[in-house]
Structures are given as C-alpha cells and as structure tokens.
PyMOL commands that place a pseudoatom at each C-alpha (Angstrom):
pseudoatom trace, name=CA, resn=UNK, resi=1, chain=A, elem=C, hetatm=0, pos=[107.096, 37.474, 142.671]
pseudoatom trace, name=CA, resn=UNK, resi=2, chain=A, elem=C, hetatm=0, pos=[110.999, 37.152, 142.480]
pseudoatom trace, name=CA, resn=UNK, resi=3, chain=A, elem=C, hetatm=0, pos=[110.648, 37.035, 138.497]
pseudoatom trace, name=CA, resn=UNK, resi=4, chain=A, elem=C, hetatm=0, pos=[108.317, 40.034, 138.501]
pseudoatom trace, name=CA, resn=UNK, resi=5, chain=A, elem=C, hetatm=0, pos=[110.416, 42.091, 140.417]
pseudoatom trace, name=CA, resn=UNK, resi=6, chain=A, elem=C, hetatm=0, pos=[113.593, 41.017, 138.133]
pseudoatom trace, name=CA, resn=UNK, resi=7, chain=A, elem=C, hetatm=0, pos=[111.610, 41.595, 135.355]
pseudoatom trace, name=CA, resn=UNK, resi=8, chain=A, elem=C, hetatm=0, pos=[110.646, 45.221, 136.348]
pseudoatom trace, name=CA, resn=UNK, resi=9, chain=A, elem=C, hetatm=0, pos=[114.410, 46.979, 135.868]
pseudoatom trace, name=CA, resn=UNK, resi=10, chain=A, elem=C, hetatm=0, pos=[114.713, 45.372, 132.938]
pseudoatom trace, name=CA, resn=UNK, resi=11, chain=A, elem=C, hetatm=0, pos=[111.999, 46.346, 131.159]
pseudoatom trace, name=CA, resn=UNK, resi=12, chain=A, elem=C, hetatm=0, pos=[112.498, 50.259, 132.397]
pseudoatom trace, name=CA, resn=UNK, resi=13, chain=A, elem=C, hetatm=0, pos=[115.984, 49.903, 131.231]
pseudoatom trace, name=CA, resn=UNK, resi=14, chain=A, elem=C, hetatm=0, pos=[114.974, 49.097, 127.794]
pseudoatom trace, name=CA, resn=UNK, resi=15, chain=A, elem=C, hetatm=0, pos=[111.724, 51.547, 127.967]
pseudoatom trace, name=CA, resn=UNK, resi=16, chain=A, elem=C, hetatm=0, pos=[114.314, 54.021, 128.701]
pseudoatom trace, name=CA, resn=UNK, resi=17, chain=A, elem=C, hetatm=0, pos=[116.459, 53.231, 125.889]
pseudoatom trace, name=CA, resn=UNK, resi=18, chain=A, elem=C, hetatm=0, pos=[113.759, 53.517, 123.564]
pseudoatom trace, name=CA, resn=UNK, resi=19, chain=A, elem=C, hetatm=0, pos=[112.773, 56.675, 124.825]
pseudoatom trace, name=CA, resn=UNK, resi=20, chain=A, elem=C, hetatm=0, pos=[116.063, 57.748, 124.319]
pseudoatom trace, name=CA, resn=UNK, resi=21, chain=A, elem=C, hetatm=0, pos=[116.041, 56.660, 120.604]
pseudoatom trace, name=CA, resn=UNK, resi=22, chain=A, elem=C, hetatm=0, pos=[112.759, 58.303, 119.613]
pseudoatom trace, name=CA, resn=UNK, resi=23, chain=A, elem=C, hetatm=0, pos=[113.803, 61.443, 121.074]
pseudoatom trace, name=CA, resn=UNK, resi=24, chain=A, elem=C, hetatm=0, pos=[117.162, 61.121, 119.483]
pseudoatom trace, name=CA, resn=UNK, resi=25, chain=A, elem=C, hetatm=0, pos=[115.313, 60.950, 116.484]
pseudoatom trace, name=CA, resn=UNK, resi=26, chain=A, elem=C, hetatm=0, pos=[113.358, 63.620, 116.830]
pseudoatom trace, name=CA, resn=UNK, resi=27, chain=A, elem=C, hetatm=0, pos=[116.000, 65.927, 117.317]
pseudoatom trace, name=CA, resn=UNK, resi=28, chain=A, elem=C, hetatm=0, pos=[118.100, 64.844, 114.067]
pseudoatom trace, name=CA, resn=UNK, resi=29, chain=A, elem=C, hetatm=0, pos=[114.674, 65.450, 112.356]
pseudoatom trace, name=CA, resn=UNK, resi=30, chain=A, elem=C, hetatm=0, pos=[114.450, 68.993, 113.943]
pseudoatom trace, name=CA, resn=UNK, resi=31, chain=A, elem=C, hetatm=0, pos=[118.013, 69.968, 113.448]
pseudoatom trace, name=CA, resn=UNK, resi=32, chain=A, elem=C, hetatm=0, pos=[117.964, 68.751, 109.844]
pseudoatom trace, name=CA, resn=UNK, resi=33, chain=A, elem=C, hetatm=0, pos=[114.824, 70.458, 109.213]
pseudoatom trace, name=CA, resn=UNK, resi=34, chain=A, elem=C, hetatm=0, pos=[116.128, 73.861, 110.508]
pseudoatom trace, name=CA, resn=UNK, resi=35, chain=A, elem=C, hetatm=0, pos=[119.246, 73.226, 108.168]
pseudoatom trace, name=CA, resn=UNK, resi=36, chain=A, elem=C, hetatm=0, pos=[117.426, 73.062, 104.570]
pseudoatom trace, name=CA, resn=UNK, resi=37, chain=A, elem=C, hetatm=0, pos=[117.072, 76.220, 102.646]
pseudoatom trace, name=CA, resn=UNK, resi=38, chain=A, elem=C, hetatm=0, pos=[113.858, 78.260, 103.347]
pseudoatom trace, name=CA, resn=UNK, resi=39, chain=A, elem=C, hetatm=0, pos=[111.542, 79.097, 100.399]
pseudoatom trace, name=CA, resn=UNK, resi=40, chain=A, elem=C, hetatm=0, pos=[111.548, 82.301, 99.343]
pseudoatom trace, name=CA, resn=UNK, resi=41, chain=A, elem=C, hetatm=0, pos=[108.091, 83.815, 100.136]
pseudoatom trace, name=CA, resn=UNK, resi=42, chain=A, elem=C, hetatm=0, pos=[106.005, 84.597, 96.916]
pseudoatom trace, name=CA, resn=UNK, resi=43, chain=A, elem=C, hetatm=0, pos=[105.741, 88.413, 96.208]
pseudoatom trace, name=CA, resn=UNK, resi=44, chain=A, elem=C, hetatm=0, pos=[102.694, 89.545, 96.695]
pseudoatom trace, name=CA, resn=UNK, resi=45, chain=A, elem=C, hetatm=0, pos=[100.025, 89.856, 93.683]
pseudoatom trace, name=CA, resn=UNK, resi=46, chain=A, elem=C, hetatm=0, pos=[97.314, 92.465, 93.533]
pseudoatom trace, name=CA, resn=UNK, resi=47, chain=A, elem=C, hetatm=0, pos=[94.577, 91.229, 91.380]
pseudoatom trace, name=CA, resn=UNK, resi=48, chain=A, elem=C, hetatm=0, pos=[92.053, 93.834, 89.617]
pseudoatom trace, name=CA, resn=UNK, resi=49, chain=A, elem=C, hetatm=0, pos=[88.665, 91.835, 89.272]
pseudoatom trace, name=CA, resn=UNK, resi=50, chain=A, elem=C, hetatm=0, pos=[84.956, 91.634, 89.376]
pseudoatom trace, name=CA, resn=UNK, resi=51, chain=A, elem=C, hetatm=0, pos=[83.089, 94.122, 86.838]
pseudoatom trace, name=CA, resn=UNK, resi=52, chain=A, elem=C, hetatm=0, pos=[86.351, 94.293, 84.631]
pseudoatom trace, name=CA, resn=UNK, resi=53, chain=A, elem=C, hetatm=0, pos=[86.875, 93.133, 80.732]
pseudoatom trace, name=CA, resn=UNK, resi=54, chain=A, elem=C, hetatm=0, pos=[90.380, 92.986, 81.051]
pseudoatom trace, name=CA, resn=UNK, resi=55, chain=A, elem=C, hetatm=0, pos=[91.401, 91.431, 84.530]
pseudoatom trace, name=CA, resn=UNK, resi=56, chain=A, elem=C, hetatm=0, pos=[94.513, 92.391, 86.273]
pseudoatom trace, name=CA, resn=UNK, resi=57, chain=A, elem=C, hetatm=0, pos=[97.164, 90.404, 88.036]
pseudoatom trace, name=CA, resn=UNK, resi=58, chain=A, elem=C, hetatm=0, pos=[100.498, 92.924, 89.229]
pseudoatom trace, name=CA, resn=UNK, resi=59, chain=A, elem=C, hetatm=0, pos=[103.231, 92.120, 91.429]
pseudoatom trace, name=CA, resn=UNK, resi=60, chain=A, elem=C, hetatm=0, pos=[105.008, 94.788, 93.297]
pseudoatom trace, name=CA, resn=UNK, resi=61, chain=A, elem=C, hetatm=0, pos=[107.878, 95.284, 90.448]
pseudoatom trace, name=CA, resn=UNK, resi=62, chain=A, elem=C, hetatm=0, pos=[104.793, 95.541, 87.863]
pseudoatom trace, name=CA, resn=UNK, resi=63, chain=A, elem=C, hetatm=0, pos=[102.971, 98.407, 89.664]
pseudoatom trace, name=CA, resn=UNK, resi=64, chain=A, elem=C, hetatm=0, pos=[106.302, 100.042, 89.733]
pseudoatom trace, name=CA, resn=UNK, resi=65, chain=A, elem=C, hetatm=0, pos=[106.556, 100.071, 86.499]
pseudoatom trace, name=CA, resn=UNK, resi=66, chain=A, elem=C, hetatm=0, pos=[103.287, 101.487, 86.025]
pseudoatom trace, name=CA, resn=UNK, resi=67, chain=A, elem=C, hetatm=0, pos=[103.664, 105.162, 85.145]
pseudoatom trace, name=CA, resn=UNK, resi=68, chain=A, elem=C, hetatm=0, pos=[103.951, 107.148, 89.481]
pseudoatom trace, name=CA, resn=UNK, resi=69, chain=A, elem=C, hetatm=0, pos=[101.842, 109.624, 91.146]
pseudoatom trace, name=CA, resn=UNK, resi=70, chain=A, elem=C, hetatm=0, pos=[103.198, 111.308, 94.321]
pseudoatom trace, name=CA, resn=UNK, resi=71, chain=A, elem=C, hetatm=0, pos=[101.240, 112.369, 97.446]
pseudoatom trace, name=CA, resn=UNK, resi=72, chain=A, elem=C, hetatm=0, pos=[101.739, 114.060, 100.266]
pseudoatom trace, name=CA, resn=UNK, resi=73, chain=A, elem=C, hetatm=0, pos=[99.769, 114.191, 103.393]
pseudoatom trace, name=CA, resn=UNK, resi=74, chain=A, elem=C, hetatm=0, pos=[98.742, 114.171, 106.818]
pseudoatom trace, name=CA, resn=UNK, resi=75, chain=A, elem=C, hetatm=0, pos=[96.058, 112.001, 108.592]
pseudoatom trace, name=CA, resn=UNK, resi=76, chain=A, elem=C, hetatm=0, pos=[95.112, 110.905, 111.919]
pseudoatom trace, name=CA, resn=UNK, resi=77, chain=A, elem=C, hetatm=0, pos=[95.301, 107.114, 112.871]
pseudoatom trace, name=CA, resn=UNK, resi=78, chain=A, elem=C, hetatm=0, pos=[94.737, 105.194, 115.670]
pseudoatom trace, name=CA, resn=UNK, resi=79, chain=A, elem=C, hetatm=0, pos=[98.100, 106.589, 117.551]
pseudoatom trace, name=CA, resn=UNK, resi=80, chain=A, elem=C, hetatm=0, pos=[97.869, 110.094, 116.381]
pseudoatom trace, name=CA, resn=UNK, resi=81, chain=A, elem=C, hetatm=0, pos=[98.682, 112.407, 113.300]
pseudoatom trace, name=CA, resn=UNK, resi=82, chain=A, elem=C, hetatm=0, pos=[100.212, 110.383, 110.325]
pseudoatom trace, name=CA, resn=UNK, resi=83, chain=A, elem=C, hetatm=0, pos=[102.597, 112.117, 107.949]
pseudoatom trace, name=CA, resn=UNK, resi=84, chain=A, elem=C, hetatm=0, pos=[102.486, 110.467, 104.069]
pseudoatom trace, name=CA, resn=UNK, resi=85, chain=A, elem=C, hetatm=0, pos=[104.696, 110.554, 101.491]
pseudoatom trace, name=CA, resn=UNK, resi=86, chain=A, elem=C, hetatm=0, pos=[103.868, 107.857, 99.162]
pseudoatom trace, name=CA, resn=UNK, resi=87, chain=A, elem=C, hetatm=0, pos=[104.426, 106.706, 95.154]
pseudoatom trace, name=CA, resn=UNK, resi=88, chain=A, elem=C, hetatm=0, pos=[102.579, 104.744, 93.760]
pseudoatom trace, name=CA, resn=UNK, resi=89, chain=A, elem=C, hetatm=0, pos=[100.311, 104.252, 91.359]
pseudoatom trace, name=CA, resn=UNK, resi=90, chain=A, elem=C, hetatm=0, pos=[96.441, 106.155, 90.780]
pseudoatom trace, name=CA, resn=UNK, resi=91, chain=A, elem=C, hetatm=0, pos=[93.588, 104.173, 91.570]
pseudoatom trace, name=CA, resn=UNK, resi=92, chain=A, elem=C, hetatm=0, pos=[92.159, 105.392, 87.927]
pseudoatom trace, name=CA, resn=UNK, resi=93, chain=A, elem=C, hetatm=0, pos=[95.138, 104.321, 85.783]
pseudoatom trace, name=CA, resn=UNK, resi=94, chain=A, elem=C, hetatm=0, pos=[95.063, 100.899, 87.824]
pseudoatom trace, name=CA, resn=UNK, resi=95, chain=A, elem=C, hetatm=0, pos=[91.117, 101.034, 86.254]
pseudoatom trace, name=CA, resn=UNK, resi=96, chain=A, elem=C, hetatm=0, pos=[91.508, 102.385, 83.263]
pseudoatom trace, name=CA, resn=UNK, resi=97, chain=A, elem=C, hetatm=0, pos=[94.177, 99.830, 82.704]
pseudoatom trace, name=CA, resn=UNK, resi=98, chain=A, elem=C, hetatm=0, pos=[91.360, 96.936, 83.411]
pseudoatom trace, name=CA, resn=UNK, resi=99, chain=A, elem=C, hetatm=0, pos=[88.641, 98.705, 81.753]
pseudoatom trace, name=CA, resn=UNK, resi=100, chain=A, elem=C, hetatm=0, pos=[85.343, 98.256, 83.793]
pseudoatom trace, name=CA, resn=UNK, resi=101, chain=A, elem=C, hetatm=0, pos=[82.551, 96.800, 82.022]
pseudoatom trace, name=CA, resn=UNK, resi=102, chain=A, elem=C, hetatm=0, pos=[79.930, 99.388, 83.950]
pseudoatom trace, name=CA, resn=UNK, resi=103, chain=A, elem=C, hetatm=0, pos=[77.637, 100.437, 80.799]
pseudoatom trace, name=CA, resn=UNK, resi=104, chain=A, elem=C, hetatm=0, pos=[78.349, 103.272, 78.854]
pseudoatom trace, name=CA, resn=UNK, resi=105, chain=A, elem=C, hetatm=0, pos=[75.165, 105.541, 80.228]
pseudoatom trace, name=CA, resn=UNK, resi=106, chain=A, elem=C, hetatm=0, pos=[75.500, 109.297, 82.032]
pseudoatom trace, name=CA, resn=UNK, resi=107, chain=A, elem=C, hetatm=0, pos=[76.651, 108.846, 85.145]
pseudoatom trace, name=CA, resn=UNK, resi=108, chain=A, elem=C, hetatm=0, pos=[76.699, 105.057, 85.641]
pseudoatom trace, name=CA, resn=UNK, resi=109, chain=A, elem=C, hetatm=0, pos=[79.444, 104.675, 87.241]
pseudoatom trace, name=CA, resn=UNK, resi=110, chain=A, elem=C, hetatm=0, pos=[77.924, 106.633, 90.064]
pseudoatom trace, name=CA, resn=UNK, resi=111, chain=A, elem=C, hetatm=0, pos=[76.365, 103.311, 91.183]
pseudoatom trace, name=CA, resn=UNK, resi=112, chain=A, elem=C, hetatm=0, pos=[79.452, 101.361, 91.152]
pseudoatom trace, name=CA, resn=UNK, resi=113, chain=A, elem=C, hetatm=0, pos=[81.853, 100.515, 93.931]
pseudoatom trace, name=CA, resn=UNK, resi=114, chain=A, elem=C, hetatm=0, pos=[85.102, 99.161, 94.640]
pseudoatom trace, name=CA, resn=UNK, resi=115, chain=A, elem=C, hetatm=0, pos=[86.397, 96.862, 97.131]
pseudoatom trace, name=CA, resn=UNK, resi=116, chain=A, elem=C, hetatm=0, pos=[89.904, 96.873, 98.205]
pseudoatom trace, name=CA, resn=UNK, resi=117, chain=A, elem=C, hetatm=0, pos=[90.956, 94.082, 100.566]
pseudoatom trace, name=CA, resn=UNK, resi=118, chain=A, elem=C, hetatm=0, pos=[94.403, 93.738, 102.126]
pseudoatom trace, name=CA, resn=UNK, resi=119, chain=A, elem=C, hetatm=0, pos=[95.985, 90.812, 103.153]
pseudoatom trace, name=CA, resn=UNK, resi=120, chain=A, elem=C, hetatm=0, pos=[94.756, 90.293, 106.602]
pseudoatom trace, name=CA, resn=UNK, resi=121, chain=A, elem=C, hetatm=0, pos=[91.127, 90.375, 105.552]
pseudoatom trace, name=CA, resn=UNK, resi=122, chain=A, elem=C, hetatm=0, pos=[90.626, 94.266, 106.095]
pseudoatom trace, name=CA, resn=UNK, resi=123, chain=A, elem=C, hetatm=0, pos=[88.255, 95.759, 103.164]
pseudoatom trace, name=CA, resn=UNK, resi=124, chain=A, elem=C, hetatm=0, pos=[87.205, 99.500, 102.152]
pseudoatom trace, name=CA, resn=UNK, resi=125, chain=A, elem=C, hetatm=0, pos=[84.375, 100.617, 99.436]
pseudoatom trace, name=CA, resn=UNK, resi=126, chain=A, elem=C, hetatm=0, pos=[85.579, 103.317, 97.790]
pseudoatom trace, name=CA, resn=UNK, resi=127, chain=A, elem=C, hetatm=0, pos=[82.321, 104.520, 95.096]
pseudoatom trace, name=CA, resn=UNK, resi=128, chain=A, elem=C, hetatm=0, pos=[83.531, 105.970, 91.873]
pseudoatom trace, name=CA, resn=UNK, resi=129, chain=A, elem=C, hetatm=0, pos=[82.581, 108.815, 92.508]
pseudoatom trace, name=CA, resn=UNK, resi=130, chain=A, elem=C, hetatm=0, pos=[84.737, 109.448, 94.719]
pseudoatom trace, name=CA, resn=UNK, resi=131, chain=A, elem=C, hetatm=0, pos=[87.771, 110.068, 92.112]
pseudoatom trace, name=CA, resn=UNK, resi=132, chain=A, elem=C, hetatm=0, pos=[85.533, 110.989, 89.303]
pseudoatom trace, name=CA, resn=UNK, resi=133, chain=A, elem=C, hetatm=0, pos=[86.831, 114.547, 88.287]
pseudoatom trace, name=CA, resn=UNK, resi=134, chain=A, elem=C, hetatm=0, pos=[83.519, 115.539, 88.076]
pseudoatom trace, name=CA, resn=UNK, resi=135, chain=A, elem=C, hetatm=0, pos=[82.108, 114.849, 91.691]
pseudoatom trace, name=CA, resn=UNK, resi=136, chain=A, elem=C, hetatm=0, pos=[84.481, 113.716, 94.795]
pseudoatom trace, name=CA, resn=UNK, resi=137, chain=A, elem=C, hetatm=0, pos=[87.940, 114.316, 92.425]
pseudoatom trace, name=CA, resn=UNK, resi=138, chain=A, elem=C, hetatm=0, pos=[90.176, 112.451, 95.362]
pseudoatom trace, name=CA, resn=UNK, resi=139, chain=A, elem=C, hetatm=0, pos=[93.382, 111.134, 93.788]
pseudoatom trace, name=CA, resn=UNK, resi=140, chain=A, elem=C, hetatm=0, pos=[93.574, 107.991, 96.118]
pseudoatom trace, name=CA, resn=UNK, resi=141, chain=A, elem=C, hetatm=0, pos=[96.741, 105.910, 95.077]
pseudoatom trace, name=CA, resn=UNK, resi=142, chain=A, elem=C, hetatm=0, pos=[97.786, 101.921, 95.398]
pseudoatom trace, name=CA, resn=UNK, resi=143, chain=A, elem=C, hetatm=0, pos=[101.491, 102.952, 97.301]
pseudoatom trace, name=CA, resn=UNK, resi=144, chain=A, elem=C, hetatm=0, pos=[104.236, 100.958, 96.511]
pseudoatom trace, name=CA, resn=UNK, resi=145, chain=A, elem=C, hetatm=0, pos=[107.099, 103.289, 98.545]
pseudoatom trace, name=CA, resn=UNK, resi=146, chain=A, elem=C, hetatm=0, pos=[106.464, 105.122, 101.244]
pseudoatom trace, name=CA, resn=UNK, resi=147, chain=A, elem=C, hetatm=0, pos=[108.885, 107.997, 102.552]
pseudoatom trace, name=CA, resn=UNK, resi=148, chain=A, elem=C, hetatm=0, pos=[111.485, 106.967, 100.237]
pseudoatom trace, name=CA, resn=UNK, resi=149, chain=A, elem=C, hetatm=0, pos=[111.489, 103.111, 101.405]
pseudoatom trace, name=CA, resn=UNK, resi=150, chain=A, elem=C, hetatm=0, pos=[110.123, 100.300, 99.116]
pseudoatom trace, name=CA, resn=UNK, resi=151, chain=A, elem=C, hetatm=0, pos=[106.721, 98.618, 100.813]
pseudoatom trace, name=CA, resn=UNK, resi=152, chain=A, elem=C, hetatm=0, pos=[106.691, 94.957, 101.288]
pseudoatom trace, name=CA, resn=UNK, resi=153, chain=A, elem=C, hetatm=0, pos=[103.439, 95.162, 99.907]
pseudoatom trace, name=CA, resn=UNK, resi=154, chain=A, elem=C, hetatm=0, pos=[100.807, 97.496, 97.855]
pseudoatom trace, name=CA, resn=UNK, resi=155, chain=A, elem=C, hetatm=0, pos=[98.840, 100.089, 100.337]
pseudoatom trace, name=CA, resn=UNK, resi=156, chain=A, elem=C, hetatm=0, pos=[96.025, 102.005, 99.376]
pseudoatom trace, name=CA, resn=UNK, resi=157, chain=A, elem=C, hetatm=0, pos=[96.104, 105.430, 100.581]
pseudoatom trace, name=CA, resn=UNK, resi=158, chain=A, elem=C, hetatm=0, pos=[93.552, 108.095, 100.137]
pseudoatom trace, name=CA, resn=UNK, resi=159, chain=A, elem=C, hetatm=0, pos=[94.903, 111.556, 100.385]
pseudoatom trace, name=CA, resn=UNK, resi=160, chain=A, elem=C, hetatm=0, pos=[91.940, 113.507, 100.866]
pseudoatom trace, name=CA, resn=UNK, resi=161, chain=A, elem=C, hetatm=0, pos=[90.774, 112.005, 104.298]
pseudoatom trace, name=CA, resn=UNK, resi=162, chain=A, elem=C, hetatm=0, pos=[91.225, 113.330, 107.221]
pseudoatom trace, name=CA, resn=UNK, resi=163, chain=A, elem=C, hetatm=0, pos=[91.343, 109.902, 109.222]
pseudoatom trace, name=CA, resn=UNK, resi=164, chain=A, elem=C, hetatm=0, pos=[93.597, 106.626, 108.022]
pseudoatom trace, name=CA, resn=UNK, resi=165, chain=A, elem=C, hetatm=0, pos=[90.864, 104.220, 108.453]
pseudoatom trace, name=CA, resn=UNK, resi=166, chain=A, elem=C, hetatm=0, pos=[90.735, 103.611, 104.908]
pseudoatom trace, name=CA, resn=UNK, resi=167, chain=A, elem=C, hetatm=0, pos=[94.481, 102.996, 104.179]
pseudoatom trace, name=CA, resn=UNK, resi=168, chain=A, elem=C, hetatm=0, pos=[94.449, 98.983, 103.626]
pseudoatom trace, name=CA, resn=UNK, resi=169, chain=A, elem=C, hetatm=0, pos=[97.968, 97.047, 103.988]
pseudoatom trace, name=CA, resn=UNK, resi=170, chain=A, elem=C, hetatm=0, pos=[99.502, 94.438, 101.405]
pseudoatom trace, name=CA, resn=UNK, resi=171, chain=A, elem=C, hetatm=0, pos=[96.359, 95.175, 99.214]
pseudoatom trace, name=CA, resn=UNK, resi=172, chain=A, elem=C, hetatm=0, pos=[95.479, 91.639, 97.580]
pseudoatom trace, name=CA, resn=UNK, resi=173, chain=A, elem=C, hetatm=0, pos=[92.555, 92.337, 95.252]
pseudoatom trace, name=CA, resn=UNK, resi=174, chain=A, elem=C, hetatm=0, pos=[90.527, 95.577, 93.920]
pseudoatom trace, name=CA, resn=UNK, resi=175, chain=A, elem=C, hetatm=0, pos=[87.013, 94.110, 93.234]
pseudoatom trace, name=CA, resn=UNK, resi=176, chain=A, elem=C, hetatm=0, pos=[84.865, 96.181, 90.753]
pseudoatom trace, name=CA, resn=UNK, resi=177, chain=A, elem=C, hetatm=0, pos=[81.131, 95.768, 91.874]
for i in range(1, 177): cmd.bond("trace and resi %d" % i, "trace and resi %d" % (i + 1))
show_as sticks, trace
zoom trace
C-alpha cells in the first residue's frame, strides 16, 4: 500500500504536466490561427438560369455596369412604412440580356415564371406578366445601391407593391421556368 500511495502524487504530477502541455498547445494553435490573414469573402454572383439560351453569371461590379434604372418608393414591411430609393438594374434588361428560350407564340410568356432566390433561401415568383408592357407593366429592378450607399449584395425590389414581402436580399439566382 506504501508504493501505491507513493505512486499516486507522482503520477498526478506528471498527469498535470501533460495537461498543461496539451493545453499549451492548444493555445499556440489558437493564437496562431487568429494571426494568419483572413480570406477575403467571394463577391457575390447572381446567376440568370433555367429557360435561358444564353445563361448569366454577374457579380456586383458587372450589374453596375449594366446600363441603371432609378426608383423611388414607399412600402410597408414588417416594422412599418419603407422609403426606397434604389439603382439598379431592370428585371427585363437582366432578361433580355439572357434571352429566354419561351417559344415565340402570342402571349407565351404569359405562362412563364421567374424565381428569384436570395441568399438565405428566401424565393419570390414573379410571372412575366407582371412587367410585360402590355399587362401588369411593373418596372421591378435587381438594386445594387440603395439611398445612395452601395449594397453588399443584389436586392430585388418591386416598386409597384404596396407591401415589401417580395423584396429578396443578396439575390443568388433568377430561375426562368
């Protein structure tokens, strides 16, 4: 029992100095992790797809680029009246620009959609009739500054509605169904 109970210290002493060396460790690998140079987050890419002969892939600077349209307006959100003031770029030129492949008979693209999805997952159908001059003539935009201040990422916003619910954030892809 003597040897047992000499034993015991011992081998705590050196558990404890192992311990001490793993943790050691672990912070040199934390503070030499938090030291190195962060990546530089990818700028965002909206991609133009689905029914589409010539696919698009834009990054914020390329929408910029694009020829602007301006809106103004107000609409209600979730916390109350909204006031826009966004430039960007028209849904239409965005689809004119990828030419959808939706037949070539009156009226057909009355019975085509698009999705827009954002970032986080969040999707609106917007019909094309909805901007077609002829019918719904909305002028709904993909933002890329809003009240004077660069976005982080494309928005869609739809002037003519009275509620926000279909303004998507950091818009990743406009699918042409």
């Amino acid at each position: 029992m003597r040897v047992k109970t000499r034993l015991a210290p011992r081998a705590n002493l050196d558990m404890g100095k192992s311990l001490n060396r793993v943790l050691t460790a672990v912070a040199a690998l934390f503070l030499t992790c938090s030291a190195l140079p962060r990546a530089q987050a990818a700028e965002p890419f909206l991609s133009v797809t689905g029914l589409v002969s010539k696919p698009l892939h834009l990054s914020l600077a390329d929408l910029r680029a694009l020829p602007a349209s301006h809106i103004s307006a107000a609409q209600l959100s979730g916390r109350g009246p909204v006031a826009l003031d966004c430039t960007g770029v028209a849904l239409a030129l965005l689809l004119e620009r990828a030419s959808p492949s939706i037949g070539s008979q009156r009226n057909t693209g009355l019975a085509h959609t698009l999705l827009i999805t954002g970032d986080d997952g969040y999707a609106v159908a917007l019909s094309f009739g909805e901007f077609d001059p002829d019918y719904g003539h909305a002028t709904p935009i993909i933002a890329t500054d809003c009240d004077g201040k660069p976005l982080e990422a494309p928005r869609l916003v739809v002037p003519g509605d009275r509620h926000a619910g279909r303004a998507v954030r950091g818009v990743v892809t406009i699918d042409v169904r």
